[in-house]
BALOLUM-915082 format. One record per residue: residue number from 1; y, z, x of N, C-alpha, C in turn; residue in three letters. Coordinates in Angstrom, 1 decimal, m for minus. Example, Ala and Ser with C-alpha at 12.3 -4.5 7.8 and 13.67 -1.06 7.14 Angstrom:
{1,{m5.7,7.8,13.2},{m4.5,7.8,12.3},{m3.3,7.8,13.2},ala},
{2,{m2.2,7.1,12.8},{m1.1,7.1,13.7},{0.0,7.9,12.9},ser},
//
This chain:
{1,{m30.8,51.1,160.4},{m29.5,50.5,160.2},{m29.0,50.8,158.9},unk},
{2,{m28.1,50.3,158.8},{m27.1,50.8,157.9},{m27.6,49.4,156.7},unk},
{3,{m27.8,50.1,155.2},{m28.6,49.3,153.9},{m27.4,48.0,153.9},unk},
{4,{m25.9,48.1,154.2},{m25.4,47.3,153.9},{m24.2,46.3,155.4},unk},
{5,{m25.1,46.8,156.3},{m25.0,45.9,157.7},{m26.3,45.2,157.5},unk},
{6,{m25.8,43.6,158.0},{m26.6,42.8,157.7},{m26.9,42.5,159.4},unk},
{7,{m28.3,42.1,159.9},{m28.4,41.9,160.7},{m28.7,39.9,160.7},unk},
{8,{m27.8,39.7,161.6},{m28.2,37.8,161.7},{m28.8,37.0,163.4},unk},
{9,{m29.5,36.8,163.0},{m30.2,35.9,164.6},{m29.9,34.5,164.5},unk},
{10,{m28.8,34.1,165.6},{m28.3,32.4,165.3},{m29.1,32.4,167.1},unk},
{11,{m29.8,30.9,166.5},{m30.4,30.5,167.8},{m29.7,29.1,168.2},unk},
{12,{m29.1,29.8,169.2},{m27.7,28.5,170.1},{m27.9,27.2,170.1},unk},
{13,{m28.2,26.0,170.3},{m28.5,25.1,170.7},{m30.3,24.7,170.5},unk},
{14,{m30.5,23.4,170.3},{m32.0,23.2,170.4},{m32.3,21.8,171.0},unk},
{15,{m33.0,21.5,171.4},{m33.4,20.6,172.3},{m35.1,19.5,171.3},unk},
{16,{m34.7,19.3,170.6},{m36.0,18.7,170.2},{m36.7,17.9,170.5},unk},
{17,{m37.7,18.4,170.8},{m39.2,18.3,171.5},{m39.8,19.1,172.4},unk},
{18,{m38.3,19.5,173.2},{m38.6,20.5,174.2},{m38.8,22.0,173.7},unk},
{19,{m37.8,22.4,172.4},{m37.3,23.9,172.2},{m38.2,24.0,170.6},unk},
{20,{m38.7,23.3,170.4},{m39.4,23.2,169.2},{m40.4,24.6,168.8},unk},
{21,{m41.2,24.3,170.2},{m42.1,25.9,169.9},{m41.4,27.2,169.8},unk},
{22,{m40.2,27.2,170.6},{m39.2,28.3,171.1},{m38.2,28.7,169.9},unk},
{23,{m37.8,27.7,169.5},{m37.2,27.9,168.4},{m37.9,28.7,167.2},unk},
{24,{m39.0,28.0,167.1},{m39.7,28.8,165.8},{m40.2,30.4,166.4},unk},
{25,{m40.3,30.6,167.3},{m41.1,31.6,168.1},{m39.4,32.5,168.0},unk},
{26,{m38.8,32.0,168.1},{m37.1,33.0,167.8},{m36.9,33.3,166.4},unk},
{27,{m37.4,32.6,165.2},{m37.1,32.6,163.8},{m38.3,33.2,163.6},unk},
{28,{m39.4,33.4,163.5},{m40.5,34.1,163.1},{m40.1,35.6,164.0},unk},
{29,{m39.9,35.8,165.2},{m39.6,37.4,165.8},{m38.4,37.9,164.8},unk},
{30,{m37.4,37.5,164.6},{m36.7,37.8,164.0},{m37.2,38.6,162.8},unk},
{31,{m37.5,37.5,162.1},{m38.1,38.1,161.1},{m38.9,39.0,160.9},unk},
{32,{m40.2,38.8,162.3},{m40.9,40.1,161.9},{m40.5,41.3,162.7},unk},
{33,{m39.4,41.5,163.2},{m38.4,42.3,163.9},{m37.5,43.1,163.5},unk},
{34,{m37.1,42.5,162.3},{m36.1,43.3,161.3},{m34.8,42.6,161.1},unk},
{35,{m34.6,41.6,161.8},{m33.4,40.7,161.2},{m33.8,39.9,159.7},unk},
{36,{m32.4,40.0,158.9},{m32.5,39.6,157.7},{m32.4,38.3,157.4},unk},
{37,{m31.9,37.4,158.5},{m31.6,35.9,158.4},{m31.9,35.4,159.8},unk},
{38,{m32.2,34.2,160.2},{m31.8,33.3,161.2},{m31.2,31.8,160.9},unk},
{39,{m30.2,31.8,161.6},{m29.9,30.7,161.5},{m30.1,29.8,163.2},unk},
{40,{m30.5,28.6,162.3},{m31.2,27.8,163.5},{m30.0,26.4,163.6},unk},
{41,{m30.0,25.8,164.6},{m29.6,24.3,164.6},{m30.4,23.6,163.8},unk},
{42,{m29.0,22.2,162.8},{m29.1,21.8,161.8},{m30.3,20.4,162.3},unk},
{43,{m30.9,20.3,163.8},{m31.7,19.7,164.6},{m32.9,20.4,164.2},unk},
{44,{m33.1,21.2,163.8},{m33.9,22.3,164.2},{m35.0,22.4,163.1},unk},
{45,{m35.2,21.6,162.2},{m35.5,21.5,160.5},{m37.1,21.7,160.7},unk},
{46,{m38.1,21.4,161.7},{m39.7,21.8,161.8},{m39.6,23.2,162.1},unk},
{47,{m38.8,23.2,162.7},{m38.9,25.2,163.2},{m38.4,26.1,161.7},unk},
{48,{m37.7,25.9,161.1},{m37.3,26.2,159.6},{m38.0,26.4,158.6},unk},
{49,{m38.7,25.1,158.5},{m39.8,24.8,157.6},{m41.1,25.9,158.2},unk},
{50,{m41.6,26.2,159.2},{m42.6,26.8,159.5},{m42.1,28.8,159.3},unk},
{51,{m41.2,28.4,159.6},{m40.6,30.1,159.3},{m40.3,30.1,158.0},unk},
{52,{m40.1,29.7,157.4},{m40.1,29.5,155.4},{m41.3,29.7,154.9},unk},
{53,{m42.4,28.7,155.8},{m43.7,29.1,155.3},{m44.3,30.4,155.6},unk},
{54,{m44.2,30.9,156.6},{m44.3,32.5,157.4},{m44.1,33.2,155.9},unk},
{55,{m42.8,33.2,155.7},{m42.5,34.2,154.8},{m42.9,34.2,153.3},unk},
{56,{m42.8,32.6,153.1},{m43.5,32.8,151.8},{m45.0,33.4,152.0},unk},
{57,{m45.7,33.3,152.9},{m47.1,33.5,152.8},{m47.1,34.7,153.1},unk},
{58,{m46.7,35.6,154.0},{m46.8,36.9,154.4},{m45.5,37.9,153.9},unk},
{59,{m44.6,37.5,153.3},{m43.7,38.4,153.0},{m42.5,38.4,153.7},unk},
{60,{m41.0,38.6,152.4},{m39.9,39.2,152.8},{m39.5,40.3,152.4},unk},
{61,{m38.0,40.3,152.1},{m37.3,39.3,152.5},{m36.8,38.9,153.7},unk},
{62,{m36.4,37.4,153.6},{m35.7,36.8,155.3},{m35.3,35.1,154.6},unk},
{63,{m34.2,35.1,155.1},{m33.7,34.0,154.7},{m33.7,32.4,156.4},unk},
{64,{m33.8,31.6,155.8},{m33.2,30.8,156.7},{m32.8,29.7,157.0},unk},
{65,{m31.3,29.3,157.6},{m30.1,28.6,157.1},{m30.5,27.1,158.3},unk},
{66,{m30.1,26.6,158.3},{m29.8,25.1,159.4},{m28.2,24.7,158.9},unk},
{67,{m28.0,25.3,160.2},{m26.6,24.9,160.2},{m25.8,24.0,161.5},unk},
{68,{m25.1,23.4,161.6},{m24.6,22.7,162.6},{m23.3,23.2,163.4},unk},
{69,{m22.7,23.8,162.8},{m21.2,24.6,163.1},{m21.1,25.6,163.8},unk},
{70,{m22.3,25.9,165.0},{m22.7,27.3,165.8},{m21.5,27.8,166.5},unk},
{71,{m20.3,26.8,167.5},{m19.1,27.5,167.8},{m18.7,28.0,166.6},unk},
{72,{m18.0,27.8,165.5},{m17.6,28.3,164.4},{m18.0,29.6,163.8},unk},
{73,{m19.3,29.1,163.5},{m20.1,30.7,163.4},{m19.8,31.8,164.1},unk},
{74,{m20.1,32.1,165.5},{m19.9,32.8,166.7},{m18.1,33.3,166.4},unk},
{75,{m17.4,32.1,166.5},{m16.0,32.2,166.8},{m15.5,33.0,165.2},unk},
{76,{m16.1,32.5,164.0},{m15.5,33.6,163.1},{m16.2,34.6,162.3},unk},
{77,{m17.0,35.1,163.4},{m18.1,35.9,162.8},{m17.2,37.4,162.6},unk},
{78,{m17.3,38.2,161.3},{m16.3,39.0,161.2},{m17.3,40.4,161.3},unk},
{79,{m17.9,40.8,162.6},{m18.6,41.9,162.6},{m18.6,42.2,164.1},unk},
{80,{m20.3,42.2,164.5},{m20.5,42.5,166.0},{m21.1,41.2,166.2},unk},
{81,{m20.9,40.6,167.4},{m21.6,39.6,167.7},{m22.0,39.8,169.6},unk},
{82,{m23.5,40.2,170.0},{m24.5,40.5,170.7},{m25.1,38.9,171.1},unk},
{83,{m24.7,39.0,172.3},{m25.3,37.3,173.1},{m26.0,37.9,174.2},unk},
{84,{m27.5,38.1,174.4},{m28.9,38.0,174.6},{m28.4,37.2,175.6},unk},
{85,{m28.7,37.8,177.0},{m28.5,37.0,178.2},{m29.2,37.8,179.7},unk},
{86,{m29.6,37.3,180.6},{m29.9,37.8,181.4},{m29.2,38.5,182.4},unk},
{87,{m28.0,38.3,181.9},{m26.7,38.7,183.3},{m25.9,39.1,182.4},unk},
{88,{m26.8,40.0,181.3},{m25.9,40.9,180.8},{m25.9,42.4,181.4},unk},
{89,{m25.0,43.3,180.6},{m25.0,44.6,180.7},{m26.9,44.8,180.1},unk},
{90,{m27.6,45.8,180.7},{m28.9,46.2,180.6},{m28.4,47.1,179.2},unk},
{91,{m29.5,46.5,178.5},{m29.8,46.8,177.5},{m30.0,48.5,177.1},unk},
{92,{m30.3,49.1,177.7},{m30.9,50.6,177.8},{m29.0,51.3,177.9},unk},
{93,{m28.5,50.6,178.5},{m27.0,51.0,178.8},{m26.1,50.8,177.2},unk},
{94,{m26.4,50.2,176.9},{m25.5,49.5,175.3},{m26.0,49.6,174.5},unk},
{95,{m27.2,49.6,174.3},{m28.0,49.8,172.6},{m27.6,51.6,171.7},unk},
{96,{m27.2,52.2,172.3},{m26.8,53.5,171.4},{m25.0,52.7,171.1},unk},
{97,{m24.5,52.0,172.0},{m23.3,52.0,171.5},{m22.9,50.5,170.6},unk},
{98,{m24.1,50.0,170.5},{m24.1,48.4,170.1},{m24.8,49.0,168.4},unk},
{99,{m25.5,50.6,168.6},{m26.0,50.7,167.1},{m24.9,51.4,166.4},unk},
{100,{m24.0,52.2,167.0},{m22.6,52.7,166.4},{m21.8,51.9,165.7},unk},
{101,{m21.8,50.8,166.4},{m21.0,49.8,166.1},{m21.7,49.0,164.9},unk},
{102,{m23.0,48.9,164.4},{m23.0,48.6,163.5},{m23.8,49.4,162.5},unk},
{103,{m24.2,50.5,163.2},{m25.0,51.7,162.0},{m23.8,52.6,161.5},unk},
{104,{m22.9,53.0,161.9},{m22.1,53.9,161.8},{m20.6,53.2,161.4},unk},
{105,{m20.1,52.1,161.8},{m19.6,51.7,161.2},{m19.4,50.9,160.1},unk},
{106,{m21.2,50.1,159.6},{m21.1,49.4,158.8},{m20.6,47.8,158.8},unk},
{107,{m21.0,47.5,160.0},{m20.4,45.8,160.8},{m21.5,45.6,160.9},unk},
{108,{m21.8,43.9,160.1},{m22.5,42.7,160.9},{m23.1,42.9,162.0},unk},
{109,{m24.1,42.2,162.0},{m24.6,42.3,163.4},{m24.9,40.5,163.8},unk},
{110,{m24.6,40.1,164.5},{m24.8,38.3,165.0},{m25.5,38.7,166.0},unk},
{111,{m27.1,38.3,166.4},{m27.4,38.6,167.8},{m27.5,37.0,168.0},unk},
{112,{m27.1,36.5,169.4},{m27.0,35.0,169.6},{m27.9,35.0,170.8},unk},
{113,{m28.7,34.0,170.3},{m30.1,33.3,171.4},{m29.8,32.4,171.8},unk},
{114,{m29.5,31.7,173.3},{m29.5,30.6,173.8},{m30.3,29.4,173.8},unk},
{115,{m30.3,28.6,173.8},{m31.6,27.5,173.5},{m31.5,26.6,174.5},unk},
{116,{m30.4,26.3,174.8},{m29.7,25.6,176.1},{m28.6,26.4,177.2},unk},
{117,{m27.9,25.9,178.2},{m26.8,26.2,178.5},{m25.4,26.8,177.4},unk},
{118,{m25.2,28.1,177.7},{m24.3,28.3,176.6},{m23.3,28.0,177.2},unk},
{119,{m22.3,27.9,176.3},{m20.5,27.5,177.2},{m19.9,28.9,177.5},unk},
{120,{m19.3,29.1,178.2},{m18.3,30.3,178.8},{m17.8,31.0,178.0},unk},
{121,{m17.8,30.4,176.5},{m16.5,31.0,175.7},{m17.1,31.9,174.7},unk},
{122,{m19.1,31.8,174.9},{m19.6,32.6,174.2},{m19.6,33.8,174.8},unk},
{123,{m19.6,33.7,176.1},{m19.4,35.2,177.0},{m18.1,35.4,177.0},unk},
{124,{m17.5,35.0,176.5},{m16.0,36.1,176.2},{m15.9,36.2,174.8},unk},
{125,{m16.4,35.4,173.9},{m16.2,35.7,172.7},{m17.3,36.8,172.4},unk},
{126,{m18.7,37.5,172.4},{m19.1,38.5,172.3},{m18.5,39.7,172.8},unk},
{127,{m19.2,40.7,171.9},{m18.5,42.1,172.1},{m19.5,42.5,173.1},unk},
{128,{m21.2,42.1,173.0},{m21.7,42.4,174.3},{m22.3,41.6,174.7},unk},
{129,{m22.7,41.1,176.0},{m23.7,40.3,176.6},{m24.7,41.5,177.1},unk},
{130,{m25.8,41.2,176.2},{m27.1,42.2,176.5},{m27.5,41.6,177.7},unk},
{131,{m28.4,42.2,178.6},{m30.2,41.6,179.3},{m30.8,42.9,179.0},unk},
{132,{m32.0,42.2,178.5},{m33.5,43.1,178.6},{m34.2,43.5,179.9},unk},
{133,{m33.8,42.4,180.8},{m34.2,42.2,182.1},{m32.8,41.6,182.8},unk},
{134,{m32.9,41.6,183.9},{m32.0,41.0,184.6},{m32.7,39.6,185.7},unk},
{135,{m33.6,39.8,185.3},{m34.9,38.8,185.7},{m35.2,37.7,184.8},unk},
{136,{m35.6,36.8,185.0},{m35.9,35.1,184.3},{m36.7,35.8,183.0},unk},
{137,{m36.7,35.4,181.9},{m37.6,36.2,181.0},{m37.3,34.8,180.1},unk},
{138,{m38.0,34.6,179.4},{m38.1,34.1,177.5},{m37.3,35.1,176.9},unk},
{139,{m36.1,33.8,176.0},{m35.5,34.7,175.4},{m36.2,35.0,173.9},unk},
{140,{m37.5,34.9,173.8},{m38.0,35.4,172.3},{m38.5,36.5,173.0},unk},
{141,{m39.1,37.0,174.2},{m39.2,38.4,174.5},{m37.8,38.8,174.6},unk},
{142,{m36.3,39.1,175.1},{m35.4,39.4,175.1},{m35.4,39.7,174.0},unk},
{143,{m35.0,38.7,173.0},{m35.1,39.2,171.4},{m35.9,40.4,170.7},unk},
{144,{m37.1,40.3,170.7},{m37.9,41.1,170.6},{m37.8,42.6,170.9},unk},
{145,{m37.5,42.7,172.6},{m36.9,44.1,172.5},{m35.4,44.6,172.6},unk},
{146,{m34.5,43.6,172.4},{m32.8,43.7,171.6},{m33.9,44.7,170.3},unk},
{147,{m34.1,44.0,169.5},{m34.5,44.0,167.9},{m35.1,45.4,168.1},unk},
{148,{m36.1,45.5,168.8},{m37.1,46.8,169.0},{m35.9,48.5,169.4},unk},
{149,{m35.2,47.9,170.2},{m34.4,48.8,170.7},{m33.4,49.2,169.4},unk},
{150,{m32.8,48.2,169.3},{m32.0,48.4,167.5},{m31.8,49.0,166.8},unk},
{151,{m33.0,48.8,166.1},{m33.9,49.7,165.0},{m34.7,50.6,165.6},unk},
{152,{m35.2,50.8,166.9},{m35.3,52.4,167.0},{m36.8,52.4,166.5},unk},
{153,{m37.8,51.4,166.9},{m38.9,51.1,166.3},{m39.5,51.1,164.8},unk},
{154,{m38.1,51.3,164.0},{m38.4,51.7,162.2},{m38.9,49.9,161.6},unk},
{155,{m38.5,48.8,162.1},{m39.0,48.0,161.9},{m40.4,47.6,161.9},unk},
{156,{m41.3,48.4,162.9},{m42.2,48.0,162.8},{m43.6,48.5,161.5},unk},
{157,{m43.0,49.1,160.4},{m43.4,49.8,159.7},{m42.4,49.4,158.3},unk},
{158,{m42.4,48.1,158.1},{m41.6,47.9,157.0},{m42.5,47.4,156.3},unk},
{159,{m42.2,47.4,155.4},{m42.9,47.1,154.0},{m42.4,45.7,153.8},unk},
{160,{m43.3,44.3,153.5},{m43.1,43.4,152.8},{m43.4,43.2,151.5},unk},
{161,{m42.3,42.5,150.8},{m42.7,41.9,149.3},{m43.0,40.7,149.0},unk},
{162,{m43.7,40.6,147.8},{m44.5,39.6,147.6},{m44.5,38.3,148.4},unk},
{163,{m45.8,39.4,149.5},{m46.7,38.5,150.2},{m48.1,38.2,149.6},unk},
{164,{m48.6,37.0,150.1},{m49.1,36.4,149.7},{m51.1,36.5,150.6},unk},
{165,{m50.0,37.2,151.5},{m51.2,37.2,152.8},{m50.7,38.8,152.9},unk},
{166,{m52.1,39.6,153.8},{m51.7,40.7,154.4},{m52.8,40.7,155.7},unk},
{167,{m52.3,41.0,156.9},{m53.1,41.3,158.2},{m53.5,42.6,158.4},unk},
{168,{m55.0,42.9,157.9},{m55.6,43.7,158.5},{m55.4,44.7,159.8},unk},
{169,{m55.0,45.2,160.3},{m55.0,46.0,161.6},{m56.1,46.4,161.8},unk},
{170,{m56.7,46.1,163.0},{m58.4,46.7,163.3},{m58.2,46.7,164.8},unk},
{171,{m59.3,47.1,165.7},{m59.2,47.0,167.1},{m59.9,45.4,167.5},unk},
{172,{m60.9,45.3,166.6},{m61.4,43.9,166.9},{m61.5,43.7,165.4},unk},
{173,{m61.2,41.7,165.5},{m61.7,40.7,164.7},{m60.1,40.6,164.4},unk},
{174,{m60.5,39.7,163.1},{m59.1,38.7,162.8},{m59.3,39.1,161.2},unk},
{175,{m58.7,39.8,160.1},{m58.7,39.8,159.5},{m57.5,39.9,158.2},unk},
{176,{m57.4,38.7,157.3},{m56.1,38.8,156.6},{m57.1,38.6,155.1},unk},
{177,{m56.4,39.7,154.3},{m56.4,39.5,153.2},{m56.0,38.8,152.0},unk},
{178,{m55.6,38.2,151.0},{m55.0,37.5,149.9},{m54.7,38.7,149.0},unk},
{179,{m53.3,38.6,148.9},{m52.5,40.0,147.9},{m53.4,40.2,146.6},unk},
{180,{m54.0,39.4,146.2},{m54.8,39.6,144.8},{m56.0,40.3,145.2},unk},
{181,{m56.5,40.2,146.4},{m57.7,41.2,146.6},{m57.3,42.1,147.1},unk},
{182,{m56.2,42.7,147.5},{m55.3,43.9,147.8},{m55.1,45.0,146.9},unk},
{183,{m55.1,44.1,145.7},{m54.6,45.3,144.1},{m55.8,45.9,143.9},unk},
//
């Protein structure tokens, strides 16, 4: 992507108690996906807090906001704004022309996650309505490969800064290191 297109994940609506795991499971993919920010519902404040801790402990940068004003957002978002849906255009069809629009010309990126029923007005207010599937799916896998497709798999090979933790990659076992026994 382009150093100075910012990429943003607003997660639509939240349901607390119900969307609690889902919510954070949208703000941590994000993150370790390649978006620079998520913004969550101002409801949303455990899911926040655990994606704050993510990053302080394993590395950014990634910011992230609780905000309440989600129509507003959406409605004056001054870039591209991408609403994640199943009964969208397939994904494979739009993602070269959804990265034009913001690798090439240097535009925002809003990708918007539903959390609930969205209103009508976010499907006319997006420039695209993605699906990954056209089939029932979790929209934190949706997300996932929006983000994967995006970036063209260069996200998965980014470099984090001062992390605090680092995950081993092995075929077996569980292994994370502490940055001071890294150096």
């Amino acid at each position: 992507m382009n150093e100075e297109s910012e990429v943003v994940v607003l997660r639509y609506g939240h349901r607390p108690g119900r969307d609690d795991r889902m919510t954070t499971h949208v703000g941590l993919t994000a993150r370790a996906l390649g978006a620079d920010r998520v913004i969550l519902p101002d409801n949303a404040g455990q899911s926040a807090e655990t994606v704050r801790d993510i990053t302080n402990r394993f590395g950014g940068p990634f910011a992230v906001e609780l905000r309440e004003d989600q129509k507003a957002i959406v409605g004056d978002w001054d870039g591209v704004v991408v609403h994640l849906t199943m009964y969208g255009e397939r994904v494979q069809d739009v993602e070269v022309e959804v990265r034009e629009e913001v690798h090439d010309a240097g535009r925002d990126l809003l990708v918007v996650v539903g959390g609930e029923k969205v209103p009508w007005a976010l499907y006319e207010r997006a420039d695209f309505n993605v699906g990954v599937t056209n089939q029932p799916h979790s929209e934190v896998a949706g997300l996932a490969v929006f983000l994967d497709r995006l970036f063209e798999g260069t996200e998965l090979d980014r470099e984090w800064v001062d992390a605090d933790r680092r995950v081993v990659p092995e075929a077996t076992g569980k292994t994370v290191i502490d940055a001071d026994d890294d150096r």
